[in-house]
Phi, psi and omega in degrees: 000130180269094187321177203255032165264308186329162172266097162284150214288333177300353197246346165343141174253031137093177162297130162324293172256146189300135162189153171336093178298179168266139177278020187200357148249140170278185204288321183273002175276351190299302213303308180308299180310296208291359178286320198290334184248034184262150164320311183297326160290008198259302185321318174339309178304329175215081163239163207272152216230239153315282166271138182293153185355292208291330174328303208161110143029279186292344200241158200276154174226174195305341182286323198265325159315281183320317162313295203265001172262307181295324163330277182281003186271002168270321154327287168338278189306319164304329172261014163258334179078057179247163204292144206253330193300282210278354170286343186286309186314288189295332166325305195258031155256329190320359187226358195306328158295359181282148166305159143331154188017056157068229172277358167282312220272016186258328176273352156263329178299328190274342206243357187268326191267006172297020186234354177232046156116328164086185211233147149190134184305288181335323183262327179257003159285019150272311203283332184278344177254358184248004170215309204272008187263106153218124195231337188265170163319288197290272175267178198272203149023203172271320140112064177289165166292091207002305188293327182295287177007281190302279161008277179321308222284312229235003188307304166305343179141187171278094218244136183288174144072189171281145212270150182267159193303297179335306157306311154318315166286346174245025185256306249262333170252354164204109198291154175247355208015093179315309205284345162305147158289138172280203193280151205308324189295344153293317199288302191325303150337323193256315197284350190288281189321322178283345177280306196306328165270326164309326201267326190283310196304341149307291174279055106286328148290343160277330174293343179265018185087338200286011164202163170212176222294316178314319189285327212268318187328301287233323179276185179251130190084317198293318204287316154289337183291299175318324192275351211248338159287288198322296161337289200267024179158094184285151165047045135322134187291151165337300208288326174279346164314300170309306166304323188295312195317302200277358200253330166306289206300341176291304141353286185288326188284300193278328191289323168296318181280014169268281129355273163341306194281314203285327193292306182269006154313306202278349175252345190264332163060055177305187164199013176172120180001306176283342165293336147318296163316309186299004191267118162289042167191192193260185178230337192240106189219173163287115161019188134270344199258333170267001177266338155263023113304287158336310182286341175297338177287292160314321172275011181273307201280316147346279195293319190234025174249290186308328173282347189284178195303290188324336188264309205279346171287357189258321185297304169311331176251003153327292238266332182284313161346277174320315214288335175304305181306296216295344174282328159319271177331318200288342201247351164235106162308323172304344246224300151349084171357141187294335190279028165240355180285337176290353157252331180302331158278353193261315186337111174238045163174163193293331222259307169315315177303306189290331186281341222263289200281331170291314143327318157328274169317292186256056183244009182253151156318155174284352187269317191291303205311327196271309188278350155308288195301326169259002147312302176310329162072040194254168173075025179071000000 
């Protein structure tokens, strides 16, 4: 049952190009297959989260991130009662534009394309399901539904200002309306997101050494949490010490935004998706008291995860990788997989060529990227 907040699926505004729906699936359940069986989400596997791919085993990588972000954000959405096909569908699209090694390697690609418009994941996970995914017959991309769209483009809010060209150029031929907040099932998606890496992102740092259960007690919510095993099971082994710890602060998280979203559903009394849009604020967000708890977390993991030595020498040397391929490609094009040459030719200016070779780049793997720069014989 849905609420009458919700998106239901009869109200959808339907697909760029016109097709058949399916008799046994709805339009986001559609949305969803084709995200899960595009190549670039096959890619997921093996792009870097945190640490790169290649590290261990054991640490999340963009898929298994994507996986555990679409998980609660279909918890979320069943118990607000919003559409769970399509809050999952944006769930497992939100990162499909990231580069090879995560935000380093999106802030040397951004920093290679500033002089032709600069880079940003979010616009170009709209562009890989609205162009460079081809596979039909028929169209370019996938051919989602207007709201998984709205969903990719606005799960963050609404955007403002100037639009990164990727997003502007396909705004420009199917309005999205930016300026709006999307639908609850985007936003669910997004707050999905900050639980599921606030929560991995700690044990991953703990399975990597860079803190232990002593340093992390010290913060808010982990630190009730921790005390609250120990109470219910003295001389727990480490490992399961940890998991019990982490799985309360995972807890503690969706139950406020839960709590938090239905008080502000219940004073904004919406009666339909666009009254959701019509809002000047989100609907579905975290507390104030726990979003300032989050941020104590967040600069703990700043300072001693994304900041430690070992991540930043991987991060240095990453970012000369990116910055090598993408100087390579521009300037020998030729070098460019054969089934890119028919656009690189079509290319009639450098600022087209760079956008070419950044799609390129950042649709590899962190293993292709790497095994790239030494095919290549770049970087001395």
């Amino acid at each position: 049952m849905l609420a009458i907040y919700a998106t239901h699926p009869g109200g959808s505004r339907g697909r760029l190009y016109d097709e058949g729906e399916s008799a046994f699936r709805e339009p986001f359940q559609r949305d969803r297959d084709r995200i899960i069986h595009s190549s670039a989400f096959r890619r997921l596997k093996h792009k870097t989260q945190v640490f790169v791919e290649h590290e261990g085993d054991y640490f999340r990588t963009r898929l298994t991130h994507s996986i555990e972000v679409a998980q609660v954000a279909r918890t979320i959405a069943g118990a607000l009662g919003l559409n769970s096909h399509l809050t999952e569908a944006v769930a497992l699209a939100h990162d499909l534009g990231h580069t090879p090694f995560g935000h380093t390697g999106e802030d040397a690609l951004d920093a290679m394309m500033a002089p032709y418009g600069g880079f940003d994941h979010n616009a170009q996970a709209l562009k890989i399901v609205t162009s460079l995914e081809r596979h039909y017959a028929e169209w370019d991309g996938l051919n989602l539904t207007w709201e998984t769209l709205e969903g990719i483009a606005k799960h963050n809010g609404p955007v403002v200002g100037d639009l990164p060209y990727a997003l502007a150029e396909y705004n420009a031929r199917h309005d999205l309306e930016l300026n709006t907040h999307a639908g609850a099932e985007a936003q669910a998606a997004a707050l999905a997101d900050d639980i599921a890496y606030n929560n991995h992102d700690l044990h991953d740092g703990l399975r990597a050494g860079l803190f232990d259960m002593d340093e992390i007690a010290g913060l808010p919510i982990v630190g009730q949490a921790i005390a609250q095993v120990d109470a219910t099971y003295p001389g727990l082994d480490a490992g399961r010490r940890r998991h019990e710890a982490l799985r309360r602060v995972f807890g503690v998280m969706v139950e406020d935004v839960l709590t938090t979203s239905q008080a502000l559903l219940a004073d904004a009394a919406p009666r339909s998706v666009e009254d959701i849009r019509a809002l000047d604020h989100a609907v579905i967000r975290f507390s104030p008291v726990l979003w300032a708890d989050l941020k104590v977390i967040r600069d703990f993991l700043f300072t001693r995860m994304y900041r430690a030595p070992s991540v930043v020498a991987m991060r240095e040397r990453v970012t000369c990788v990116v910055e090598d391929l993408f100087a390579h490609y521009r300037d020998t094009p030729s070098d460019l997989p054969t089934e890119w040459r028919a656009e690189i030719e079509a290319a009639t200016s450098d600022r087209r060529l760079a956008r070419l070779v950044a799609d390129y780049i950042a649709g590899m793997t962190d293993r292709f990227a790497l095994q790239e720069h030494k095919r290549l014989g770049l970087g001395g």
